[in-house]
MOPAC internal coordinates of N, CA, C and O (Angstrom, degrees):
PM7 1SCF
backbone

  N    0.0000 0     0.00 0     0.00 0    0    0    0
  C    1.4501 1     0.00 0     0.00 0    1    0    0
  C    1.5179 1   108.54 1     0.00 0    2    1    0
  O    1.2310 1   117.39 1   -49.25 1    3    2    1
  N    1.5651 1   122.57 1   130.75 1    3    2    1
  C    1.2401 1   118.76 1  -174.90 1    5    3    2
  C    1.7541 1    92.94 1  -105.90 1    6    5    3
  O    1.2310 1   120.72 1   -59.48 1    7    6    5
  N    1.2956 1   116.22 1   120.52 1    7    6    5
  C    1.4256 1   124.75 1   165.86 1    9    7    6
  C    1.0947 1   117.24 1   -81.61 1   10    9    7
  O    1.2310 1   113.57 1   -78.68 1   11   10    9
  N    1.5926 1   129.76 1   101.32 1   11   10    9
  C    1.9381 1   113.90 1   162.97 1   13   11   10
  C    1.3865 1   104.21 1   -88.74 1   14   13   11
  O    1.2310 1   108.38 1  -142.00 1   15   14   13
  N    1.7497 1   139.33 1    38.00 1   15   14   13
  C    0.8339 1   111.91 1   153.81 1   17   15   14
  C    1.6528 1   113.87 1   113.45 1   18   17   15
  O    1.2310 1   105.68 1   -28.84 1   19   18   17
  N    1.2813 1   144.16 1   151.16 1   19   18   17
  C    1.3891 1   120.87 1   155.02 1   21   19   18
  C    1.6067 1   118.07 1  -119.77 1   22   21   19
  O    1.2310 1   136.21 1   -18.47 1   23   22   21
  N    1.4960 1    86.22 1   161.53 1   23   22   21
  C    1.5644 1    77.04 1  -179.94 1   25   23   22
  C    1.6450 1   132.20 1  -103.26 1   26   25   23
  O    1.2310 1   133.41 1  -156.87 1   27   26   25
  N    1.4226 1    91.69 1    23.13 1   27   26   25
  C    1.4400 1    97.60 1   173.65 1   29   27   26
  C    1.7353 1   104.11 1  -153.42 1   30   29   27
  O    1.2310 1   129.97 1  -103.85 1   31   30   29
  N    1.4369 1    98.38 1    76.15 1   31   30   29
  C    1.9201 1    86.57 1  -165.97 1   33   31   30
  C    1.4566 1   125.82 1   -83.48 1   34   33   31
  O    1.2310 1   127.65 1   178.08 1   35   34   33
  N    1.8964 1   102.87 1    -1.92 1   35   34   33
  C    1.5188 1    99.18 1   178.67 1   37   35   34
  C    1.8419 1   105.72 1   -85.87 1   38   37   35
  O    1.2310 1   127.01 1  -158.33 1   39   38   37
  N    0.9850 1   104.12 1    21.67 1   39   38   37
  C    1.3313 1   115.11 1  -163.49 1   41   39   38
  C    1.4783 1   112.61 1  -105.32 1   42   41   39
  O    1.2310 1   126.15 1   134.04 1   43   42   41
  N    1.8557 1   105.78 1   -45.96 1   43   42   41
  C    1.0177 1   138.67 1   150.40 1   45   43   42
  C    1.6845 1   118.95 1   -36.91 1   46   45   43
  O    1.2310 1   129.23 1   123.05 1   47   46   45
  N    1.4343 1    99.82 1   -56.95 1   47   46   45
  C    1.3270 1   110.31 1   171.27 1   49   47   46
  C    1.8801 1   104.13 1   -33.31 1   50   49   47
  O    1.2310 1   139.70 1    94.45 1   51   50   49
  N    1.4371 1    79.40 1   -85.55 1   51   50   49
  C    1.8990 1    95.19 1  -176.92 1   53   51   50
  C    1.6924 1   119.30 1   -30.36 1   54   53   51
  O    1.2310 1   123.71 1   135.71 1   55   54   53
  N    1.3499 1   110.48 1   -44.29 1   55   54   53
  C    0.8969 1    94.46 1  -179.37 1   57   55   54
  C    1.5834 1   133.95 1  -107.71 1   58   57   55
  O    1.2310 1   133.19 1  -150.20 1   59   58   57
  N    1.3498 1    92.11 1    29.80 1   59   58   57
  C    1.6837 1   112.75 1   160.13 1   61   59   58
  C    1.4209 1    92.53 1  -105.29 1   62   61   59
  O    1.2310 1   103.93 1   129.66 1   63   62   61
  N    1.2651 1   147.21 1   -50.34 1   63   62   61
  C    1.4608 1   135.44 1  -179.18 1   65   63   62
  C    2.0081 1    97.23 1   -35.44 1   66   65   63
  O    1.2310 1   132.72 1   108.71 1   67   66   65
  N    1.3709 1    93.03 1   -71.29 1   67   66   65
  C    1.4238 1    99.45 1  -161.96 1   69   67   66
  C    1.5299 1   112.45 1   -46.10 1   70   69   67
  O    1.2310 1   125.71 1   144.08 1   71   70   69
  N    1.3059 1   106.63 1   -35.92 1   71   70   69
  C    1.7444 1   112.20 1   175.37 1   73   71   70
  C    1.6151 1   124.41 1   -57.78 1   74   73   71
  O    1.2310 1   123.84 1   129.49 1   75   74   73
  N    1.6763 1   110.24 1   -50.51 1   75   74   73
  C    0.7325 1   126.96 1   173.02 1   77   75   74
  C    1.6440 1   111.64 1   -61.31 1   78   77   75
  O    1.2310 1   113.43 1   153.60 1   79   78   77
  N    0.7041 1   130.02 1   -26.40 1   79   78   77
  C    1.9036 1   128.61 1  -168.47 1   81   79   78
  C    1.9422 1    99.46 1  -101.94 1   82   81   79
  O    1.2310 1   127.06 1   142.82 1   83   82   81
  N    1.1475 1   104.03 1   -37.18 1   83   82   81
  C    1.3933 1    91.24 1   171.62 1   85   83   82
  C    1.4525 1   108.57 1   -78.81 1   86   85   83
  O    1.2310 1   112.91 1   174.86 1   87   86   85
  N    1.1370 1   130.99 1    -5.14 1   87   86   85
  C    1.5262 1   121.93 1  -173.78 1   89   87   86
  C    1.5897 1    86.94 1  -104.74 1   90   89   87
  O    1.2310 1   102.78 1   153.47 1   91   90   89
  N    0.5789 1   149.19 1   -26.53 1   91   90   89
  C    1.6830 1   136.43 1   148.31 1   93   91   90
  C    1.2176 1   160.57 1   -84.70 1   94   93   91
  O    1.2310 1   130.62 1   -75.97 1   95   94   93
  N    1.4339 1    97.12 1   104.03 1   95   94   93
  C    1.9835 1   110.65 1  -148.16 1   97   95   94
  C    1.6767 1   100.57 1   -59.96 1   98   97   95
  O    1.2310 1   117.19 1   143.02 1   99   98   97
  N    1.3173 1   122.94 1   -36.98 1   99   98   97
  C    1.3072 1   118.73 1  -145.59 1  101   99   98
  C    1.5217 1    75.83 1   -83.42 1  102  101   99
  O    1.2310 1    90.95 1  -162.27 1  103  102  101
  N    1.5050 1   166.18 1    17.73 1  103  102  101
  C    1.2595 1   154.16 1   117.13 1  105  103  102
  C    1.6166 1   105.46 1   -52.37 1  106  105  103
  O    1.2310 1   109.88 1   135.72 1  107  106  105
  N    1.0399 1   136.59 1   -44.28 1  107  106  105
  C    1.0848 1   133.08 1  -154.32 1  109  107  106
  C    1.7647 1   119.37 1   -81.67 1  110  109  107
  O    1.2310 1   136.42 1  -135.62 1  111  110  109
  N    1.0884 1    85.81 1    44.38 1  111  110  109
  C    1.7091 1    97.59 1   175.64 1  113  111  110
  C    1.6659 1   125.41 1   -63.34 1  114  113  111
  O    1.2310 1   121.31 1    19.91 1  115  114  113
  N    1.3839 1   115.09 1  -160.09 1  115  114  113
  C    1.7656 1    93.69 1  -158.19 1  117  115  114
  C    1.7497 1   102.15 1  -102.68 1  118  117  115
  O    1.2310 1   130.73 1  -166.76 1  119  118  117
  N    1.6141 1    96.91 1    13.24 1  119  118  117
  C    1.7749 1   103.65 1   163.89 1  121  119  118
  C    1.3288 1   112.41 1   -92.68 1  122  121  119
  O    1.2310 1   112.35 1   168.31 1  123  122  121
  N    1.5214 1   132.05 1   -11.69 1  123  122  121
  C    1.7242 1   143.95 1  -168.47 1  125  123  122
  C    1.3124 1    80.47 1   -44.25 1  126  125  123
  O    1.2310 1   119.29 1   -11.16 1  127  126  125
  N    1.4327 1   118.96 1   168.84 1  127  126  125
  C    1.1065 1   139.68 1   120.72 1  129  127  126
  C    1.5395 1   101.11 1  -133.16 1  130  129  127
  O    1.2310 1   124.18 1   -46.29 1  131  130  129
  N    1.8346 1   109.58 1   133.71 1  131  130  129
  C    1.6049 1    93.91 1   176.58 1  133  131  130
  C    1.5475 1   107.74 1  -108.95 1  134  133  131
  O    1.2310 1   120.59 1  -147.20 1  135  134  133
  N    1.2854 1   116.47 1    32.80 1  135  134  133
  C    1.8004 1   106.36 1   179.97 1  137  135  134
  C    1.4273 1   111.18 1   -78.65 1  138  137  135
  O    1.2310 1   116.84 1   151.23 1  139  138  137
  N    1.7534 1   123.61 1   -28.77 1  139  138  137
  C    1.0702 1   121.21 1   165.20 1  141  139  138
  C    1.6428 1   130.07 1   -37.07 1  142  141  139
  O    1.2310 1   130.18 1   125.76 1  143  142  141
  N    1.5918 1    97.97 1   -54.24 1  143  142  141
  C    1.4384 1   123.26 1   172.51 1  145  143  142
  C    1.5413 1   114.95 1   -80.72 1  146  145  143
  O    1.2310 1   112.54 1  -177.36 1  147  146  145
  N    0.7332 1   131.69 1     2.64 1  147  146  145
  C    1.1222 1   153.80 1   151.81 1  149  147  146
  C    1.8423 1   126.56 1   -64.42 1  150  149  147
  O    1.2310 1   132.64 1   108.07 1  151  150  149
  N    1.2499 1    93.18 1   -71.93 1  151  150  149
  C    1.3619 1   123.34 1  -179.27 1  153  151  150
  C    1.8633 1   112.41 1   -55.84 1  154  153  151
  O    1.2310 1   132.34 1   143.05 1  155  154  153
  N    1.5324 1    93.77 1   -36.95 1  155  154  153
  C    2.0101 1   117.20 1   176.36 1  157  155  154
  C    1.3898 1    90.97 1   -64.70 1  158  157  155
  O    1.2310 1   121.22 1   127.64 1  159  158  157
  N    1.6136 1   115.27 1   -52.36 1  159  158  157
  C    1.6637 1   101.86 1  -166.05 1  161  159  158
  C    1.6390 1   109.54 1   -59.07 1  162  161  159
  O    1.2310 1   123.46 1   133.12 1  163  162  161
  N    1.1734 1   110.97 1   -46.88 1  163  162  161
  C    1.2285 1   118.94 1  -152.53 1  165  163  162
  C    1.6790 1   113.45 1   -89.33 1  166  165  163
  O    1.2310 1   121.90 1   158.42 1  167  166  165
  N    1.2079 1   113.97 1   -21.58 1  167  166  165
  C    1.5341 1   119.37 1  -175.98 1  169  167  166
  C    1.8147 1   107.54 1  -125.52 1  170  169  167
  O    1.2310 1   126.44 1   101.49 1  171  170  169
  N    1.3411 1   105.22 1   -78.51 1  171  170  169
  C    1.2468 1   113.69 1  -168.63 1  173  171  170
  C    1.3975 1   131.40 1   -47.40 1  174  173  171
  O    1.2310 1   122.83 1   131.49 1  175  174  173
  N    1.8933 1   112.18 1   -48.51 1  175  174  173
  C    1.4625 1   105.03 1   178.66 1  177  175  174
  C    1.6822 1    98.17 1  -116.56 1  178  177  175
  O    1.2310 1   125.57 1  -163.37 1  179  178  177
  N    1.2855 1   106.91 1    16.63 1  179  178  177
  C    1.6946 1    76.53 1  -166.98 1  181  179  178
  C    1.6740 1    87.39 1   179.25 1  182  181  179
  O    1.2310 1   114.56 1   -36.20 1  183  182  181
  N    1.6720 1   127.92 1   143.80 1  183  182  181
  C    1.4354 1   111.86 1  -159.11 1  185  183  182
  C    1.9172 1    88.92 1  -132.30 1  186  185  183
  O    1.2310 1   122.95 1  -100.46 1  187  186  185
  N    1.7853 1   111.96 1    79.54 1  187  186  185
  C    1.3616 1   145.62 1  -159.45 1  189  187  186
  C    1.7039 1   110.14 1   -35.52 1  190  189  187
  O    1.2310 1   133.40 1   142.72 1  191  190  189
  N    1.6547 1    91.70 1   -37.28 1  191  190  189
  C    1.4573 1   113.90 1   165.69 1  193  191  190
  C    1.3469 1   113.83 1   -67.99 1  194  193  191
  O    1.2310 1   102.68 1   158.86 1  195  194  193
  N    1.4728 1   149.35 1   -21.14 1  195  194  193
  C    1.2502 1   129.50 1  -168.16 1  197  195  194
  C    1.8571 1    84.60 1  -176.10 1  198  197  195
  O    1.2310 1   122.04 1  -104.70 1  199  198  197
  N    1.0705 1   113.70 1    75.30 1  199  198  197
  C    1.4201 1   126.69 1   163.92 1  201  199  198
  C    1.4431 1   127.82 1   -77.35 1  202  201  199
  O    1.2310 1   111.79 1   172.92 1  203  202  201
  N    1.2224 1   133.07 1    -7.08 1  203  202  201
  C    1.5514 1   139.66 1   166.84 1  205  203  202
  C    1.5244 1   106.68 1   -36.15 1  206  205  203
  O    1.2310 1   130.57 1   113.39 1  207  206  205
  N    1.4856 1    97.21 1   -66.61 1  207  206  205
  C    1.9086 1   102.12 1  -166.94 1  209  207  206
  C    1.4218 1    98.91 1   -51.95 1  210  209  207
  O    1.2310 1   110.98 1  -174.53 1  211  210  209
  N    1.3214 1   134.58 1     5.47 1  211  210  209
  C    1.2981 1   111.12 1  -167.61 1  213  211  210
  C    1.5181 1   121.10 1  -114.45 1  214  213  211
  O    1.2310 1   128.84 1   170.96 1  215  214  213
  N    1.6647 1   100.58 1    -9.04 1  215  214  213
  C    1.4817 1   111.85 1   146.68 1  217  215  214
  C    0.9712 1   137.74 1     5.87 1  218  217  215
  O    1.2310 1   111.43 1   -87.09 1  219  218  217
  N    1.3914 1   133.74 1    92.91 1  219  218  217
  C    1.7633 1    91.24 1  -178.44 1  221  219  218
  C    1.8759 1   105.30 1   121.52 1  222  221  219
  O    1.2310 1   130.75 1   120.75 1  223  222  221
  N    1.5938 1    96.86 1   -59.25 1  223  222  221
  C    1.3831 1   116.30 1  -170.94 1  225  223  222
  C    1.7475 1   124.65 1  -107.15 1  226  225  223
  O    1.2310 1   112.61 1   146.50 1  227  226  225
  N    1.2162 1   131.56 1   -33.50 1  227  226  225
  C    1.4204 1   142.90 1   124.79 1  229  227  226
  C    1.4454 1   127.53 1   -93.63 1  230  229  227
  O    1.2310 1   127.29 1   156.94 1  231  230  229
  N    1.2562 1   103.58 1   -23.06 1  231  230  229
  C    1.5381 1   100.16 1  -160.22 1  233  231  230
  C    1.4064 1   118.16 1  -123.15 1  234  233  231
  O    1.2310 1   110.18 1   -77.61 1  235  234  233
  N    1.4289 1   136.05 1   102.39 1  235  234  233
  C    1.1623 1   141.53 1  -173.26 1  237  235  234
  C    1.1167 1   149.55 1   -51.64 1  238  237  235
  O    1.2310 1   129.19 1   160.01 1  239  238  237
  N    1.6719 1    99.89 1   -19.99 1  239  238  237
  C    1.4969 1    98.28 1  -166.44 1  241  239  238
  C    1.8565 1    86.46 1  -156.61 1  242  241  239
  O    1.2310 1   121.82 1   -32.86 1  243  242  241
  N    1.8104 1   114.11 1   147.14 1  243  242  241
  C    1.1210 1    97.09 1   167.15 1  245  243  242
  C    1.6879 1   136.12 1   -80.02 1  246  245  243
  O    1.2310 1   118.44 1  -158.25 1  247  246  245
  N    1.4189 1   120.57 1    21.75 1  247  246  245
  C    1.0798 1   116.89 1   171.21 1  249  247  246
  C    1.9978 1    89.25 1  -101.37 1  250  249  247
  O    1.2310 1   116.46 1   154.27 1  251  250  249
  N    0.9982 1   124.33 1   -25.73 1  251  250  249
  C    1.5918 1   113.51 1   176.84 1  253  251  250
  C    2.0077 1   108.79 1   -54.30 1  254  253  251
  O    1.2310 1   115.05 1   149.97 1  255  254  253
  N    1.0833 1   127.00 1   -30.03 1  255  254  253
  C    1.4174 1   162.01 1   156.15 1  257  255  254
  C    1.7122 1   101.53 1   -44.76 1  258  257  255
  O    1.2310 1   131.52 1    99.49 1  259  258  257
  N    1.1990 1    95.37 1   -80.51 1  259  258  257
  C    1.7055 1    75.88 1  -171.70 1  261  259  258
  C    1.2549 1   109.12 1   -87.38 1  262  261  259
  O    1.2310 1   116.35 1   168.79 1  263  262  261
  N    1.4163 1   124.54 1   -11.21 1  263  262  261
  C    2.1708 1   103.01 1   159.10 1  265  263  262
  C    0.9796 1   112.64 1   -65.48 1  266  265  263
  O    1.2310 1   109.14 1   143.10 1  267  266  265
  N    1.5150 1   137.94 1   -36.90 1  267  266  265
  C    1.4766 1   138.26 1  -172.02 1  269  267  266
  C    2.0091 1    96.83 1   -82.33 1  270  269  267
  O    1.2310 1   117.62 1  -175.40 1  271  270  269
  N    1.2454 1   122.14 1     4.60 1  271  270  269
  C    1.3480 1   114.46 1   177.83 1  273  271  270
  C    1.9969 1    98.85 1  -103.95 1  274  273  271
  O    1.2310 1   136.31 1   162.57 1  275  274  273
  N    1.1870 1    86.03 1   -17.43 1  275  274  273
  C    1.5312 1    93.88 1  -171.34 1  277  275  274
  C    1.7153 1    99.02 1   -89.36 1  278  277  275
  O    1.2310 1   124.71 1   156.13 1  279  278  277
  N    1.3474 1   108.57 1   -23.87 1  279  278  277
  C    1.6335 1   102.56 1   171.63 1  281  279  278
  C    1.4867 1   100.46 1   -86.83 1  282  281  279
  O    1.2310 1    97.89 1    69.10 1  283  282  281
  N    0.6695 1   157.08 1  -110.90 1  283  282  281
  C    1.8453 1   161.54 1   147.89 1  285  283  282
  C    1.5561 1    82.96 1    55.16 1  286  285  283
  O    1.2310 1   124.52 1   112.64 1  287  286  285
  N    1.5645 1   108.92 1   -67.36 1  287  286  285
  C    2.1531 1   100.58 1  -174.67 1  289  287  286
  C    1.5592 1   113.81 1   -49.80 1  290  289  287
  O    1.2310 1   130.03 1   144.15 1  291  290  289
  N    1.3760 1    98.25 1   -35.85 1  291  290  289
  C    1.5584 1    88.69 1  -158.23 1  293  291  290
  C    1.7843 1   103.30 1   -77.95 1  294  293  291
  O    1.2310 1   128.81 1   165.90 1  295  294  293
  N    1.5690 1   100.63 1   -14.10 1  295  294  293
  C    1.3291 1    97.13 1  -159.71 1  297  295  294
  C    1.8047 1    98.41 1   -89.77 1  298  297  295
  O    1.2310 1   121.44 1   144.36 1  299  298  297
  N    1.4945 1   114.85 1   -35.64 1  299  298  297
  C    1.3294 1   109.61 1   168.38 1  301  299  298
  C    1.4797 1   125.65 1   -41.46 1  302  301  299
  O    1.2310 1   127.36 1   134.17 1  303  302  301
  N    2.1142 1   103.44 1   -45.83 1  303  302  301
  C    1.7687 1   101.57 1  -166.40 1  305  303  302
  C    1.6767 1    84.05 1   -72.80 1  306  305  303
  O    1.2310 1   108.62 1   156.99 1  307  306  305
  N    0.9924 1   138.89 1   -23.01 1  307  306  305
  C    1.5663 1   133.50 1   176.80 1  309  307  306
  C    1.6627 1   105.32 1   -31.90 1  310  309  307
  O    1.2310 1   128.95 1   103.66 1  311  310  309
  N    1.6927 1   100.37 1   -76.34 1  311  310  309
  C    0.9932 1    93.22 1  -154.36 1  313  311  310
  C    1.6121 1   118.73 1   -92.70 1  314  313  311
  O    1.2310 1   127.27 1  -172.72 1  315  314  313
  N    1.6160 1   103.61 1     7.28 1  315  314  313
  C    0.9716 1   110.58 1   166.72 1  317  315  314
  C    2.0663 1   122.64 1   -66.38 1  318  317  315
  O    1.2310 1   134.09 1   170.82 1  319  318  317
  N    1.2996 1    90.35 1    -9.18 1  319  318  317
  C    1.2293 1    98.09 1  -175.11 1  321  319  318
  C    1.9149 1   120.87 1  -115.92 1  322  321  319
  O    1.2310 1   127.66 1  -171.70 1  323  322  321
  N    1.6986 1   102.87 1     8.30 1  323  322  321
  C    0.7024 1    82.70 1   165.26 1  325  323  322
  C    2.0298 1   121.06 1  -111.60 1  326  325  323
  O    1.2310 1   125.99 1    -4.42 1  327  326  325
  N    1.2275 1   106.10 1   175.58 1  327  326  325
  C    1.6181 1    95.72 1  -179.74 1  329  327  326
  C    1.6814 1   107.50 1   -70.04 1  330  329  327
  O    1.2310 1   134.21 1   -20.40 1  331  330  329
  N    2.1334 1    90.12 1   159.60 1  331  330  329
  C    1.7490 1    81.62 1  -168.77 1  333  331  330
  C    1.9443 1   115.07 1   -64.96 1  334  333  331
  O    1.2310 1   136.72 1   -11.10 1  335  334  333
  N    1.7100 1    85.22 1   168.90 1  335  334  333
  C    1.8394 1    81.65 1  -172.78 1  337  335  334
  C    1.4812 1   124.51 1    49.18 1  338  337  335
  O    1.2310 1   129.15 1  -130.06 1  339  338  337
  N    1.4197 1    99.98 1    49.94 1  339  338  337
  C    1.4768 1   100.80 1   170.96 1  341  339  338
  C    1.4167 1   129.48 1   -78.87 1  342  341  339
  O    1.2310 1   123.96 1   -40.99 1  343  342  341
  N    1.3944 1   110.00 1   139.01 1  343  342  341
  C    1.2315 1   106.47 1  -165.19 1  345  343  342
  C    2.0608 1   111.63 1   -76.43 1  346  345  343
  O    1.2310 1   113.09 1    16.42 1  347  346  345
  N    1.0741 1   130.66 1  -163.58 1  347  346  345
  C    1.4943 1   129.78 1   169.87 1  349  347  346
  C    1.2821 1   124.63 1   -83.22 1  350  349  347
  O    1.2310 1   123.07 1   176.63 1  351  350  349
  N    1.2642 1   111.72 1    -3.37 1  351  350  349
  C    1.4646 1   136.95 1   173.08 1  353  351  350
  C    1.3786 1   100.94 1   -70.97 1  354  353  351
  O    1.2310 1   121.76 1   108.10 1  355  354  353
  N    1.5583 1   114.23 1   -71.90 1  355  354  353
  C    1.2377 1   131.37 1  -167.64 1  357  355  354
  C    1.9477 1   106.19 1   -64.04 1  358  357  355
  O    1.2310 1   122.87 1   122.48 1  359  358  357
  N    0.7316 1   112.10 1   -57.52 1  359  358  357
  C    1.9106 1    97.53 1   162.19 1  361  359  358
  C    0.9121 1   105.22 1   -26.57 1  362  361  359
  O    1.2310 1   117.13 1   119.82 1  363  362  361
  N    1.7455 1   123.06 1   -60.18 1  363  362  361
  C    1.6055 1   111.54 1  -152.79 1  365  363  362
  C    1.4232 1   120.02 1   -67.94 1  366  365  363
  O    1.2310 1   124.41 1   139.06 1  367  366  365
  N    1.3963 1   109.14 1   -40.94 1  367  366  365
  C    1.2748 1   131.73 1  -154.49 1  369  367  366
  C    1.8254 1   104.22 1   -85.32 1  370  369  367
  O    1.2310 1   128.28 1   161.57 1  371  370  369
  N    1.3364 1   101.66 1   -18.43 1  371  370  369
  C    1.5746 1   110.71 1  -173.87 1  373  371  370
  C    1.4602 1    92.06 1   -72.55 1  374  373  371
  O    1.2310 1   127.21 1   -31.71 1  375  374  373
  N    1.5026 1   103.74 1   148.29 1  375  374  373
  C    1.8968 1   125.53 1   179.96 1  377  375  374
  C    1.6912 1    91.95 1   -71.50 1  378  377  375
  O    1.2310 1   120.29 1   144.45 1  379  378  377
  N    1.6623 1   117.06 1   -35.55 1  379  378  377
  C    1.7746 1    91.09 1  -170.38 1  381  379  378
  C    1.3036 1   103.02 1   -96.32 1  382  381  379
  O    1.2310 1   119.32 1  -134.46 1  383  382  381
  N    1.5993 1   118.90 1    45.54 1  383  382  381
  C    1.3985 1   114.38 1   165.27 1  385  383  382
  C    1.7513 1   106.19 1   -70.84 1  386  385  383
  O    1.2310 1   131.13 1   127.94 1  387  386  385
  N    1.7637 1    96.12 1   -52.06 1  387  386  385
  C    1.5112 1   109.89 1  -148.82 1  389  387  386
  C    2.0647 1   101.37 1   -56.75 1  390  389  387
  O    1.2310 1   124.25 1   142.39 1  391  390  389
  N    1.4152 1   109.45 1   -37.61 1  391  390  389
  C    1.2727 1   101.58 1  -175.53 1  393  391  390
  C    2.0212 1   111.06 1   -66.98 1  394  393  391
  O    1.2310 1   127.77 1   158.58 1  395  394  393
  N    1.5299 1   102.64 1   -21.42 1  395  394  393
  C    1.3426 1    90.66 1   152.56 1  397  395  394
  C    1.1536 1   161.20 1   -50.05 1  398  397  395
  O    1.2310 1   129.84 1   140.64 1  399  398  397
  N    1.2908 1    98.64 1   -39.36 1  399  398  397
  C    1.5153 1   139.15 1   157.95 1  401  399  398
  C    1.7384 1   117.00 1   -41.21 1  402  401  399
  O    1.2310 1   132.47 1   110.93 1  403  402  401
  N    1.0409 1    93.52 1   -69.07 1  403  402  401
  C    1.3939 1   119.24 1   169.66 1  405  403  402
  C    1.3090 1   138.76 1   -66.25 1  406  405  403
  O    1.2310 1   126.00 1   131.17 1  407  406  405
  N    1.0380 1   106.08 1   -48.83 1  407  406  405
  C    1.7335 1   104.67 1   136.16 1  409  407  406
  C    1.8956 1   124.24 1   -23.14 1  410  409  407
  O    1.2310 1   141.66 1    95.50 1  411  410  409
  N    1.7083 1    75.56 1   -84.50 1  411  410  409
  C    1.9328 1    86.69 1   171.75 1  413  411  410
  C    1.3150 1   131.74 1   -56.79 1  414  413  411
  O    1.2310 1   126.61 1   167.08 1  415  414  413
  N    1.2659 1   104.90 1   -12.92 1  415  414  413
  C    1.8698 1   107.08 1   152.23 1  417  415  414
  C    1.4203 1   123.71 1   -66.94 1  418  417  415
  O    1.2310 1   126.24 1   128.69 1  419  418  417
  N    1.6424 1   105.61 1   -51.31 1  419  418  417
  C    1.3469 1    96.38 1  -168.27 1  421  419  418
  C    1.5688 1    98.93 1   -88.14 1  422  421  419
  O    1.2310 1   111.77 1  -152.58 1  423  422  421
  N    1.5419 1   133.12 1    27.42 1  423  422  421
  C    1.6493 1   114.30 1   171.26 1  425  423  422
  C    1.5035 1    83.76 1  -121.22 1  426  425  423
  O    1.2310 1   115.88 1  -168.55 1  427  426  425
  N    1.5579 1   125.43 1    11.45 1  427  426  425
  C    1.4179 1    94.33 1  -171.93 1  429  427  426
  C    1.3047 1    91.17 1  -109.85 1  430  429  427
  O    1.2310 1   114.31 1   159.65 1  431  430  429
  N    1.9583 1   128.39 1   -20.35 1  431  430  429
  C    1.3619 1   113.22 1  -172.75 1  433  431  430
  C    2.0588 1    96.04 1   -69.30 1  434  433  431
  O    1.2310 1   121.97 1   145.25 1  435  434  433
  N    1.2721 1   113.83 1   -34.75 1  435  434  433
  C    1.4083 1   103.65 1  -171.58 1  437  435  434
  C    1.5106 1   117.38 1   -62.07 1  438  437  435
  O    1.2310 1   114.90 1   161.31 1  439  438  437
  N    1.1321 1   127.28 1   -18.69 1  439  438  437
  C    1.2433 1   127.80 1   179.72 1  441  439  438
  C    1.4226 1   112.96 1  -110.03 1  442  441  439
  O    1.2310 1   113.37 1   177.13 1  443  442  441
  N    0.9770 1   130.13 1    -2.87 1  443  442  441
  C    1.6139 1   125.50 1   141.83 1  445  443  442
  C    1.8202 1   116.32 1   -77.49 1  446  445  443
  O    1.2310 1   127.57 1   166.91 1  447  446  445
  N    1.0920 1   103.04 1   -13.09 1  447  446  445
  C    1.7498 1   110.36 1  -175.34 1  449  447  446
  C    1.7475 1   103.31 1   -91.77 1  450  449  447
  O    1.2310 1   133.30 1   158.22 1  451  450  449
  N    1.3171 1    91.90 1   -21.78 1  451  450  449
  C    1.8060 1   107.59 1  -168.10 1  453  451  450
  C    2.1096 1    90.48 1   -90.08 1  454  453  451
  O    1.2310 1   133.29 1   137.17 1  455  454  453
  N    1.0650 1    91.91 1   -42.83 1  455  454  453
  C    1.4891 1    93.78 1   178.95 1  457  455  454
  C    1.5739 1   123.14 1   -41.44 1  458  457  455
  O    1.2310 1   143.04 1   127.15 1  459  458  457
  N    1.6448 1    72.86 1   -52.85 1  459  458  457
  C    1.9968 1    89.33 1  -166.00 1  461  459  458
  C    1.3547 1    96.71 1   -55.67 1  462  461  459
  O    1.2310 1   123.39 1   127.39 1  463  462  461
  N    1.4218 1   111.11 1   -52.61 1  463  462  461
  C    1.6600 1   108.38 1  -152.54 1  465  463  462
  C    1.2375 1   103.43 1   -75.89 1  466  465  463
  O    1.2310 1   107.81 1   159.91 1  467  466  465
  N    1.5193 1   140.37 1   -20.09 1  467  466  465
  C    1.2566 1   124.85 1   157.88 1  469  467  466
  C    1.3057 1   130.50 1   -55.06 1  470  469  467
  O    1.2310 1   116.51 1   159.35 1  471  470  469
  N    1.4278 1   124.23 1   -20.65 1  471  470  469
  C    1.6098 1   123.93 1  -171.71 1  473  471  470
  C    1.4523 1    96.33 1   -74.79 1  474  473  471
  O    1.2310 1   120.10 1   180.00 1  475  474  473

């Protein structure tokens, strides 16, 4: 992997925080709320639905791009399914939580692996 670097790495930060915590249930107790982490995927560091432009700027590599495009799906039929104003309960308890989950494992081991080899 050739790293030039990113151009927005406190951003980066966030949205390995956010990856990492949604890919881990045993955090996800009945105080979670995940709209925060949520909200990082989708707006703040990185836009989960259409992550290309972000190249460069959170995201390192283009396979980091299409796992984080593959989380953005799972996280849309998520919330497409849940009722409006859902509370943190209702994430958990929803069936398209678990493919959430799972998702954010496999984009969070790649971008800690992408990490290392950049330092």
């Amino acid at each position: 992997m050739t790293d030039r670097g990113l151009a927005l790495p406190a951003l980066r930060h966030q949205l390995v925080t956010a990856v990492l915590t949604l890919a881990a249930p045993g955090l996800q107790d009945a105080g979670f709320d995940p709209a925060p982490h949520l909200a990082t995927l989708l707006t703040d560091a990185c836009d989960a639905t259409a992550p290309t432009p972000w190249l460069g700027h959170t995201l390192r590599t283009p396979e980091e791009a299409a796992r984080t495009a593959d989380l953005g799906a799972a996280v849309q039929a998520h919330l497409a399914a849940l009722p409006p104003d859902p509370t943190p309960g209702d994430h958990l308890r929803s069936p398209t939580w678990h493919p959430v989950t799972t998702a954010a494992a496999q984009l969070a081991r790649l971008l800690i692996h992408n990490d290392h080899h950049a330092c």
